[in-house]
C-alpha positions in Angstrom: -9.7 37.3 -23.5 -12.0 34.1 -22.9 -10.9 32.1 -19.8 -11.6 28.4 -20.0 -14.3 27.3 -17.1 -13.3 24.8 -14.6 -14.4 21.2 -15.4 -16.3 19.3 -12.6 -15.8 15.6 -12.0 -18.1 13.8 -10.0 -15.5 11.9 -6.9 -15.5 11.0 -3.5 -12.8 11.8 -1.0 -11.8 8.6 1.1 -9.9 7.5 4.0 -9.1 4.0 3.7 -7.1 2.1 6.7 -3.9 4.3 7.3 -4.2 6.5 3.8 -6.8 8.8 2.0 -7.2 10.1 -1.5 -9.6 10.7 -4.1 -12.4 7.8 -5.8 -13.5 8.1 -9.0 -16.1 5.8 -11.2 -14.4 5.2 -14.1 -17.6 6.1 -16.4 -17.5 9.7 -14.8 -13.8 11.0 -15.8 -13.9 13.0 -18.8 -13.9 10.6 -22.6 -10.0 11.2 -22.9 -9.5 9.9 -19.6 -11.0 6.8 -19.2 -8.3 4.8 -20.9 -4.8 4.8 -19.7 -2.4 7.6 -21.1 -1.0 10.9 -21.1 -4.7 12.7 -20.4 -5.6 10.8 -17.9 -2.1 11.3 -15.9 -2.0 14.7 -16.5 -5.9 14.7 -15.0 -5.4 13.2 -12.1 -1.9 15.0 -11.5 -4.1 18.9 -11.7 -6.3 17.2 -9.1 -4.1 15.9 -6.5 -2.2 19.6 -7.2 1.2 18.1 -8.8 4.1 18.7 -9.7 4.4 20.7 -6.6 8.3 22.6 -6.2 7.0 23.8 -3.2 6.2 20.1 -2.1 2.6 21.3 -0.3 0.1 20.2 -3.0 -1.8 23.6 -1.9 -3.8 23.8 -4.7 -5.2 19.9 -5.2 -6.5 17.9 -3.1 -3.0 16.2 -2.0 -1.8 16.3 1.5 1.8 16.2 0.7 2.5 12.9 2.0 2.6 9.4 0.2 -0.3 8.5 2.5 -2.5 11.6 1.0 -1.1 11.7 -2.6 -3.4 8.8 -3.8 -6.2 8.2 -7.0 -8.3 5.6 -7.3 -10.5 4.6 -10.1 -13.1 1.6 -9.8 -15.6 0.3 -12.8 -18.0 -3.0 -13.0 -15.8 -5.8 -13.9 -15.7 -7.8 -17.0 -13.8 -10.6 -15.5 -15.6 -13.2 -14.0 -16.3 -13.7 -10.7 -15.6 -10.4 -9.9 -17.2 -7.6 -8.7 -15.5 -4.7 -9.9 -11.9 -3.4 -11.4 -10.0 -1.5 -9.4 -7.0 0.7 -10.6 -4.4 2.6 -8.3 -2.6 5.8 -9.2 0.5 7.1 -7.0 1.0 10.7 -7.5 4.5 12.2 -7.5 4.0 15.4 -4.7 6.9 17.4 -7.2 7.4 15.6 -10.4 5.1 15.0 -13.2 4.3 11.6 -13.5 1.5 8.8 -12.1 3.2 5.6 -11.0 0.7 2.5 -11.5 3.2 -0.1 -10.9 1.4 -1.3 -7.6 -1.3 -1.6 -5.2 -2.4 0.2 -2.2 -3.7 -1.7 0.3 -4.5 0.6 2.8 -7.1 2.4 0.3 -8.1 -1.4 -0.8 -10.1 -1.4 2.5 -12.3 1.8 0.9 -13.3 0.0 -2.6 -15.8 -2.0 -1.5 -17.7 0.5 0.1 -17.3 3.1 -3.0 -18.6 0.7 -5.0 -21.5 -0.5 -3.0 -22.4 3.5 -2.7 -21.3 4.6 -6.2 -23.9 1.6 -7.5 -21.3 -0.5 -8.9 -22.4 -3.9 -7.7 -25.3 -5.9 -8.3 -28.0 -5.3 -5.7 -28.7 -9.0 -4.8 -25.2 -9.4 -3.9 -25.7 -6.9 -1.5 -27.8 -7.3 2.0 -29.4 -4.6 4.2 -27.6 -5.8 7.3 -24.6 -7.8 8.0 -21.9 -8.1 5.7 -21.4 -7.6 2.0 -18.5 -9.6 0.1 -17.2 -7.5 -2.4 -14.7 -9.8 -5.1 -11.9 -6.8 -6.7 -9.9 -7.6 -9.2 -6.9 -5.6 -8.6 -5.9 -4.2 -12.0 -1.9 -3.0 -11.5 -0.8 -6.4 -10.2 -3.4 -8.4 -11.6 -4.6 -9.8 -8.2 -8.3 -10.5 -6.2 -8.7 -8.8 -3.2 -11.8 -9.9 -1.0 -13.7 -7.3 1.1 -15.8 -7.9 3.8 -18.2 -4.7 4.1 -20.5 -4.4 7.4 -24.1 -2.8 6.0 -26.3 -1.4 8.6 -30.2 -0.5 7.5 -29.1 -0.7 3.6 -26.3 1.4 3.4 -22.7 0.9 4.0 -21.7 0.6 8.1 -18.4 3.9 8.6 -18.9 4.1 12.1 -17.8 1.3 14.7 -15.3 0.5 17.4 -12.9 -0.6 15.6 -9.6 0.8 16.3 -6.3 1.2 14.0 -3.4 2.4 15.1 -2.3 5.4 12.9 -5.7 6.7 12.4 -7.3 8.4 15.1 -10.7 7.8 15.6 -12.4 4.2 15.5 -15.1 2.7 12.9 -16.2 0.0 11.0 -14.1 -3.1 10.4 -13.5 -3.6 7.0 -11.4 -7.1 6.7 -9.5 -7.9 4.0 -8.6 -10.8 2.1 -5.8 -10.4 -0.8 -5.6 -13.7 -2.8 -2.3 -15.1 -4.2 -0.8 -12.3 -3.3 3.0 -13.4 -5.0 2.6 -10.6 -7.4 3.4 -11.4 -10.9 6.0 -8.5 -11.5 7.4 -8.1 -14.9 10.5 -9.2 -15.0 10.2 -11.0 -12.1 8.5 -13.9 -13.4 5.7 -14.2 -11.4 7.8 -16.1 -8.6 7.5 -14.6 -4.8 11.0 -14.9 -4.2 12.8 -13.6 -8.0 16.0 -14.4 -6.9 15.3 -17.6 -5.5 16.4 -17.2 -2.4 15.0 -16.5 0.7 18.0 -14.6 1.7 20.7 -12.6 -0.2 23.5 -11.0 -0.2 22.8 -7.6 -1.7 25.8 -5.5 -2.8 25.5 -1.6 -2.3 28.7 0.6 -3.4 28.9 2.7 -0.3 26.7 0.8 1.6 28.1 -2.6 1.9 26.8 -5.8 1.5 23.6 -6.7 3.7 21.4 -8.8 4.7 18.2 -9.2 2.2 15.0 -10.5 1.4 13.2 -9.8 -1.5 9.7 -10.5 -1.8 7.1 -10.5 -4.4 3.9 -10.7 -2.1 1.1 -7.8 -1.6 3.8 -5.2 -2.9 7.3 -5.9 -4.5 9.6 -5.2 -1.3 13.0 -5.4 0.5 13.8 -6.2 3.9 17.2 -5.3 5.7 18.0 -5.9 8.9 17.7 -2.5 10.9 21.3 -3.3 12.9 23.2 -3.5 9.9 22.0 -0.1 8.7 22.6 1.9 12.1 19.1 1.4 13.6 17.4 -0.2 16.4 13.9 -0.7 14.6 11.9 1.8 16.9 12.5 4.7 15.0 10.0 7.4 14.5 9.6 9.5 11.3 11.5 12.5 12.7 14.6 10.4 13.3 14.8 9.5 9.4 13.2 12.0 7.4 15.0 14.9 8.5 18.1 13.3 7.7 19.1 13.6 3.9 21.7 11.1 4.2 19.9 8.6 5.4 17.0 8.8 2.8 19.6 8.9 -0.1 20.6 5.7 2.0 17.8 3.7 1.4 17.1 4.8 -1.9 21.0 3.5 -2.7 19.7 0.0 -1.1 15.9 0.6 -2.9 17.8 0.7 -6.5 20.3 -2.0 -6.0 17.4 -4.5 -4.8 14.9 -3.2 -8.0 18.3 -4.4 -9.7 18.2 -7.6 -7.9 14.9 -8.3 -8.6 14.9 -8.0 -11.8 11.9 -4.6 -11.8 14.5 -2.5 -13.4 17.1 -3.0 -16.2 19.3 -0.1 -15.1 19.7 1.9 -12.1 18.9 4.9 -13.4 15.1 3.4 -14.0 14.5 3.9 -10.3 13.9 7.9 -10.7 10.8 6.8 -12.6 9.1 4.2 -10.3 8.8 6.0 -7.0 6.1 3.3 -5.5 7.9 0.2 -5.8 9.6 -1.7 -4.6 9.1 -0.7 -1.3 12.4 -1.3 1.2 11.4 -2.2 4.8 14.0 -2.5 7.9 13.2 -5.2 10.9 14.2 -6.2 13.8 13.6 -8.2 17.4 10.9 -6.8 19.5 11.4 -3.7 21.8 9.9 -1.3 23.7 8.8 2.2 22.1 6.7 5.3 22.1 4.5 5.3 19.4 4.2 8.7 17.3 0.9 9.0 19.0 2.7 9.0 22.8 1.3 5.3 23.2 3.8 3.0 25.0 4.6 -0.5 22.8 6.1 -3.0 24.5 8.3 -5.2 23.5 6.1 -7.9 24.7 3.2 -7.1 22.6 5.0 -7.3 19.2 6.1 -10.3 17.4 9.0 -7.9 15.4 9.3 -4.7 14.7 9.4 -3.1 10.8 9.7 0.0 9.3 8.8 0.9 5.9 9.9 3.5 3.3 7.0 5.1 0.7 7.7 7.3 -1.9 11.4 8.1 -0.6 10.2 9.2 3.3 9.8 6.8 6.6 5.9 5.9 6.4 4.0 7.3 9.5 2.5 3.7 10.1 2.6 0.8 7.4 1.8 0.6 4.0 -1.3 -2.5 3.5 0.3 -4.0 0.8 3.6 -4.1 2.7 1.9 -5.7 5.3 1.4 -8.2 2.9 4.7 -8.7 2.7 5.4 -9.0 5.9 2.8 -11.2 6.8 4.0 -13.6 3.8 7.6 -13.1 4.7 6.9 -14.1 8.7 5.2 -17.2 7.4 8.0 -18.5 5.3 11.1 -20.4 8.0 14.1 -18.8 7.1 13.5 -14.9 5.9 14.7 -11.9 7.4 11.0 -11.0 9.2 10.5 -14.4 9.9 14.1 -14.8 11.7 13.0 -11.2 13.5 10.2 -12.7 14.9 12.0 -15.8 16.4 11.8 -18.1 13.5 9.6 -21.4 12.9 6.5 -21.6 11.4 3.5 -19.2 12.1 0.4 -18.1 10.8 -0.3 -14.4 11.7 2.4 -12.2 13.5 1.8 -8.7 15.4 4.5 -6.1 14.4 5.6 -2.7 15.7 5.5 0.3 13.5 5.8 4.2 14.0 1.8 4.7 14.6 1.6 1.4 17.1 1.0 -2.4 16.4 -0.8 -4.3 13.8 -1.7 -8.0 12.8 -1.7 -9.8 9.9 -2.3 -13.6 8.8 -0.9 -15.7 5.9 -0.7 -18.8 5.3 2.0 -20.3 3.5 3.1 -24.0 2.1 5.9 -25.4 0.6 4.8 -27.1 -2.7 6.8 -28.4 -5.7 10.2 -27.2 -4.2 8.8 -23.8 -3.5 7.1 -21.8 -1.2 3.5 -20.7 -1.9 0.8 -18.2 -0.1 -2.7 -19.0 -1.0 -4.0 -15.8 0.9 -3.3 -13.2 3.3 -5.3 -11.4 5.8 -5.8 -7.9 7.9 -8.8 -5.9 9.1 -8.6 -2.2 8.1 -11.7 0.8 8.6 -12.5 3.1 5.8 -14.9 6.0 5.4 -16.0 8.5 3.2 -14.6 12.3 4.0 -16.2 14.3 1.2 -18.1 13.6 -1.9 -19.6 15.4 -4.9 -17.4 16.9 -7.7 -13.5 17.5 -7.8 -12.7 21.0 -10.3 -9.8 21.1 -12.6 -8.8 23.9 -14.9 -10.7 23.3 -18.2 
């Protein structure tokens, strides 16, 4: 009996800010994959190793975690002043499906360099030394992301002093600018706030009624307040991921909010869109010992959040739900705004389970609603392995 070969795809294996997973070139993935469908998922699900019962991802190159369980694929753009395209794919660790409903902005901070190595931008647009601007167009939400890419002696600069809690060792600064960022969600109309308030009351059989604002910035997401849930805001992952309850908790509150916001018509829709929206708890600053054994204290936070991906307590903070936060801090009145003493600001610092992190926005209030023309937040990335992913044939 003839056994099929393996099939080798030329990809690169990056960590970008807080998360890692595998980089294609669009022009490289086999002719059935390089348009969006049913080959292409089921591709990039053999290669990250899913659906996984056993929840390991053992045979793929997917670490099990949301942060690990990532595909990327970048092309030249055809859009004007843009660089290149960029399109996300969240793979489920133990069902069979690819969510491309939203970004990831931690792996955003890794495009520019893949494509400045992979030969996707234009050569005079690139400098030996100093800093490259690389213009994305971010495909899933229909967004520009600006990366600022340090080049030392012609190639892209990795290695650096710059430090990010949640990753381990330092690098390269890679700072990010993501444009607009209200996404335009369908069903959401496009507007940053879809209910049009900055504040709700958000009904949750079993739950109660809390506290919530939902935002359309960086990453569809909802913010609770972490007292009216049981928690204090300093919370590790232990202290929420082992606890079943819990997690169907906030993925009680997660459908409700979808509801809310008008991303879902029926509850039941949530099973099928994992990556968003993301739900978020905050609270007032306080001292804590970071996963790594790294003392915060309370005065060297603004707030302190707390994000759920993929239906477990994040080990630091999703980029694109930094986003959010950054938007939401900037707008008087929200949840994370409140949490971080209220009035108007421009950047805030907030606690999560890996340590601290800034971000900047700037927001205005025009035409009888609020508006953020851009927000900002430095990130590293680096390549980890490149040369060819293998897939059963």
């Amino acid at each position: 009996m003839a056994h099929a070969p393996q099939i080798k795809i030329p990809a690169t294996y990056m960590r970008g800010g807080t998360s890692k997973g595998v980089f294609f070139r669009l022009k490289d993935l086999p002719e059935a994959a390089q348009v969006p469908g049913a080959a292409r998922d089921a591709l990039l699900l053999r290669v990250i190793g899913s659906p996984d019962p056993y929840g390991k991802q053992i045979d793929g190159m997917g670490g099990a975690t949301s942060s690990t369980s990532k595909t990327v694929i970048v092309a030249k753009s055809s859009r004007p002043d843009h660089d290149v395209d960029y399109l996300f794919g969240q793979v489920s660790i133990d069902k069979p499906f690819v969510d491309w409903s939203g970004n990831c902005g931690n792996l955003s901070a890794a495009v520019g360099p893949f494509a400045i190595s992979g030969g996707l931008i234009d050569p005079e647009r690139v400098p030996d030394n100093g800093v490259a601007v690389v213009r994305i167009w971010q495909a899933n939400i229909g967004k520009t992301i600006i990366a600022h890419v340090p080049m030392s002696a012609g190639s892209v600069q990795e290695t650096g002093d710059f430090e990010l809690d949640g990753v381990t060792f330092p690098a390269a600064e890679v700072q990010l600018e993501f444009m607009d960022p209200a996404a335009e969600e369908e069903g959401a109309g496009g507007a940053m706030f879809p209910t049009g308030n900055l504040v709700d009351d958000l009904e949750v059989p079993g739950v109660g009624t809390l506290k919530a604002t939902m935002i359309n910035a960086g990453i569809p997401t909802i913010f609770v307040n972490a007292e009216a849930i049981g928690y204090t805001g300093t919370e590790l992952q232990d202290a929420i991921n082992s606890d079943d309850a819990a997690l169907k908790k906030f993925e009680t509150i997660r459908a409700h909010g979808a509801l809310r916001m008008g991303l879902i018509k029926s509850l039941d829709e949530i099973a099928t869109r994992q990556h968003t929206p993301k739900i978020a708890f905050v609270a007032r600053p306080s001292g804590y010992t970071a996963s790594s054994g790294k003392a915060v204290g309370a005065e060297d936070v603004d707030l302190l959040v707390r994000a759920m991906s993929m239906g477990k307590l994040h080990h630091a903070m999703m980029g694109t739900a930094a986003v959010a936060i950054g938007t939401a801090a900037a707008i008087p009145g929200t949840l994370v705004n409140l949490a971080a003493g209220g009035g108007e600001r421009e950047a805030v610092r907030f606690g999560h389970p890996s340590g601290t992190l800034r971000v900047g926005a700037l927001a205005s209030f025009e035409n009888g609603e609020w508006a953020v023309k851009k927000a900002a937040m430095s990130r590293s990335a680096r390549v980890l392995m490149e040369g060819w992913v293998r897939v059963p044939g």
